[in-house]
N, C-alpha and C positions, 0 to 999 in steps of 0.2 A: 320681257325679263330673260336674262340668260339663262340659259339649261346648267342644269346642276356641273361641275365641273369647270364650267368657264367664265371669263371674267372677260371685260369688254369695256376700254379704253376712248374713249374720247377728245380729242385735240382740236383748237384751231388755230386756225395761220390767216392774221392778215395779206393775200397776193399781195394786194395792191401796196405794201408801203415798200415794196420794191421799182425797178424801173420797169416800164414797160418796152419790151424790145422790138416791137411793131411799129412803134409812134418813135423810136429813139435816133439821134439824127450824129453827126459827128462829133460835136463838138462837146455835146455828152460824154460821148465815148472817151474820147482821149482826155475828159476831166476826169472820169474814173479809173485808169489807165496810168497818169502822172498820181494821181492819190494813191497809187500803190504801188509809186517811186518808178515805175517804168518810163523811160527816157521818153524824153517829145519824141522825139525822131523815128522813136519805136512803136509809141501811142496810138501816132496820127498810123503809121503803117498797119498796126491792128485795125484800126478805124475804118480803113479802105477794105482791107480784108473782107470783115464780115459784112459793110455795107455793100461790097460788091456780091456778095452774096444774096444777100438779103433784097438787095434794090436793082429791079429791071433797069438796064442802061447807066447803070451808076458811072458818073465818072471820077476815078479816082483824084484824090487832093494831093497827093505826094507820087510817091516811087513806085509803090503797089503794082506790079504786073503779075496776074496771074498765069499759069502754064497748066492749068486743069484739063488740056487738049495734049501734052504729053504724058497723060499719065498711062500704066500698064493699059489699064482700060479706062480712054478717053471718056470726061463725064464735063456738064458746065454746069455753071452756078444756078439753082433754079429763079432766082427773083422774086422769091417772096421770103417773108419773116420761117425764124426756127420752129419747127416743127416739134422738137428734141436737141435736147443738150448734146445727142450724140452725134450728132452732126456737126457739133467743132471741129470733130476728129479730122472733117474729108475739109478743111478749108483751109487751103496756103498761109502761111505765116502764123494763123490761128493753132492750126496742130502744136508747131513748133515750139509754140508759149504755154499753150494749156495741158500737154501731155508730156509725160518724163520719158526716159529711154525706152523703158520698159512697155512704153504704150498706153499707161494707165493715164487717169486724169490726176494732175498734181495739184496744190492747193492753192495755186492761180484759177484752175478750174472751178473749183467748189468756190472759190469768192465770189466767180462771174456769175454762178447759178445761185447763191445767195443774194446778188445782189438785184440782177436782172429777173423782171419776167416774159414767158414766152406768150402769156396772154395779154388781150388788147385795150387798153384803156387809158382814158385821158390823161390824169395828175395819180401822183405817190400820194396815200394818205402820209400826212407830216405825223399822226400818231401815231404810226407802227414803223414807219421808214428808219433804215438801218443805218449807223452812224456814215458807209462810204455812199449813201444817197444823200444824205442833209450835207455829208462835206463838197462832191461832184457837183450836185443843184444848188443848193442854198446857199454855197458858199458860206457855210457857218463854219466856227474853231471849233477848238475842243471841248471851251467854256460853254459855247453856247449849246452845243451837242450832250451837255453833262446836263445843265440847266434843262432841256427840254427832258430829257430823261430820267430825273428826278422828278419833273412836276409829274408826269406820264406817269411812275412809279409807286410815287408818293414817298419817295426816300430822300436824303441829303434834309437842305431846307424847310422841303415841304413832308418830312416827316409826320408832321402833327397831322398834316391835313389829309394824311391821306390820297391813292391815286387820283385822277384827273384825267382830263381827255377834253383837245379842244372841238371846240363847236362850229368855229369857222377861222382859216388863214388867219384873222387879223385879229384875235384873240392871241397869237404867240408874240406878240410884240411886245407885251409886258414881263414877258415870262427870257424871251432873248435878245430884246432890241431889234435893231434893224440886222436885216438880210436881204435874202432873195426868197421870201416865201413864196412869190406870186406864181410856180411855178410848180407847189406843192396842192393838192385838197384837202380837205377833213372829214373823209368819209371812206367806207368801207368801198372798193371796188369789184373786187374780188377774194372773195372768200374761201380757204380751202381748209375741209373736215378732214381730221384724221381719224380712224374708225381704226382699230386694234382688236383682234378676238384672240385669247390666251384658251387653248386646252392641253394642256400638261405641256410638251416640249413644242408644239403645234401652234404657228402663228399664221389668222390671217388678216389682212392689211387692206381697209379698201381705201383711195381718197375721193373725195367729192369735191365740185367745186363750184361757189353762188355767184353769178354774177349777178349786176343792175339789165334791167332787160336792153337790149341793142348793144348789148359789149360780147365781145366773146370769152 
């Protein structure tokens, strides 16, 4: 129980109904990319970008050359998955898109970190997945995006009935038709607690986070 004075907040975040940026390959990328109206031409170039980052020996699909051996101080891509979101910052073409003049991250950035995870796991749960993951994967509209988000809810339609959560993929069939579900799960993968402790103007923040055992 908290001590007199303070008050202690509790949160959870499905990880998983985000993308996972370990397992995430191109053609992902540049679907999320054009869904937020960024030109092919530009897409695919982000695409190479951080996979060249990301991936030992990558070889790029488009025009992508990096010059990370000219910089003040010479550095290269390490080859594995992000570590931190802040590490956009030092990747060619990626700086350029994710950060404004000023150097800060602009709201292309926060989309990528909403939408992507930096942790490792197989499929997005399709019940907590955010509308630019069900549009980039599933190739689902808007209808069917509203539809799955009322059942989830228990709003629109299915007000009477109350929230809902599917049990497995092929339980959403009735609810949106066809897609590309095959591509989503229905289950938690990772799990992140938000912990809040308030004592008078004094905040402190811890997160935690659960995974299924053999994932990271």
């Amino acid at each position: 129980k908290p001590a007199e004075g303070r008050t202690v907040e509790v949160t959870f975040e499905d990880e998983s109904g985000k993308i996972s940026l370990p397992n995430v390959d191109s053609q992902t990328l540049v679907a999320v990319f054009e869904q937020w109206e960024i030109p092919q031409t530009d897409a695919e170039k982000l695409a190479d970008a951080l996979l060249n980052w990301m991936k030992p020996n990558y070889a790029a699909q488009g025009t992508f050359t990096p010059d990370y051996d000219q910089a003040t101080l010479p550095y290269a891509p390490p080859g594995r998955s992000l570590r931190s979101f802040d590490e956009l910052a030092a990747i060619d073409v990626v700086k350029d898109t994710f950060y404004g003049e000023d150097g800060r991250p602009n709201e292309l950035w926060r989309r990528f970190t909403q939408t992507f995870s930096l942790l490792n796991y197989r499929q997005p749960n399709i019940n907590s997945a955010r509308p630019d993951v069900l549009a980039a994967l599933g190739s689902f509209d808007e209808s069917q995006t509203q539809h799955l988000s009322d059942y989830i809810n228990g709003t629109g339609t299915y007000a009477l009935k109350g929230p809902e959560y599917f049990r497995s993929v092929a339980e959403t069939a009735a609810v949106i038709g066809q897609g590309n579900q095959g591509v989503f799960g229905a289950q938690i993968s990772a799990l992140r607690i938000h912990i809040t402790v308030h004592e008078g103007r004094a905040l402190y923040r811890l997160n935690a986070v659960v995974t299924i055992p053999g994932q990271q």
